[in-house]
N, C-alpha and C positions, 0 to 999 in steps of 0.2 A: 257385625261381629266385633269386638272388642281388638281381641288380637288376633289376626289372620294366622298367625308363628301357628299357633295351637291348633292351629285346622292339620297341616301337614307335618306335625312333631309331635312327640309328649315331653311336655314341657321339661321337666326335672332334668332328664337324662342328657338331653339336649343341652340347656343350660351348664350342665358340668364339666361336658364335651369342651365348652364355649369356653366355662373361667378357667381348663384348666391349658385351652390354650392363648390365654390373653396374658399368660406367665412364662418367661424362660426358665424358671425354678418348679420344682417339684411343692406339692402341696398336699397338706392331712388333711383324714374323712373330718375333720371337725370345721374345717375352716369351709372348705367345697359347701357343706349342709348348711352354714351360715347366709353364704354366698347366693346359694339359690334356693333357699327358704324351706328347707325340709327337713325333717328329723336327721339324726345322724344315723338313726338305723334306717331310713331309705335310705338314707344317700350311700350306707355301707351296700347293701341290698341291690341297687343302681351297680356301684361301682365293680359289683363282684360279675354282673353279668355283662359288662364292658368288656372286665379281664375274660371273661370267655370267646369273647368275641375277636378278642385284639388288639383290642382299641385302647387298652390303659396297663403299665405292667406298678404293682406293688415292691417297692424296696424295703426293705426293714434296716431304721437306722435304732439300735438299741431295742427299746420298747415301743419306736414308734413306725410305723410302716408310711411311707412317705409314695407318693400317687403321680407316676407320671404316662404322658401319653407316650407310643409307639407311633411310628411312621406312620401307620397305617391309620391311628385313632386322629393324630395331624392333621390326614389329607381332610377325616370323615369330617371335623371340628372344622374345617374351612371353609369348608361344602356346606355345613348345616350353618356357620357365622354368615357365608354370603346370602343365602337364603332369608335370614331373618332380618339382612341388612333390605333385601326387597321386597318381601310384605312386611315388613313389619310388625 
């Protein structure tokens, strides 16, 4: 198998968990979709169903809506970062 990660995760969702906790700053659907390789409407798509979950809340600065984690999406990003740190 290539990447073990993809055996236990879907990749995309995971990955955005990942970058958006390898940041002390908040960040746009534009940059996240760059970051981990997918359209920006998955990654809008992705990140709407995170916000249902709890794991990411949306700020709106101006016209731009600015993407940050919640304590809760924190722990879940550390949990899913350790993991990928041991398969690989």
């Amino acid at each position: 198998m290539a990447n073990n990660f993809d055996l236990f995760f879907r990749r995309k969702p995971a990955l955005i968990l990942i970058a958006l906790k390898k940041v002390s700053r908040a960040k746009y659907g534009s940059i996240l979709a760059k970051e981990v390789d997918c359209t920006y409407s998955h990654a809008v798509k992705i990140l709407q169903t995170l916000e249902e979950l709890g794991l990411v809340v949306f700020e709106k600065k101006g016209r731009i809506k600015i993407i940050k984690l919640t304590k809760r999406g924190q722990e879940v990003a550390e949990h899913i970062d350790a993991v990928r740190t041991i398969v690989g």
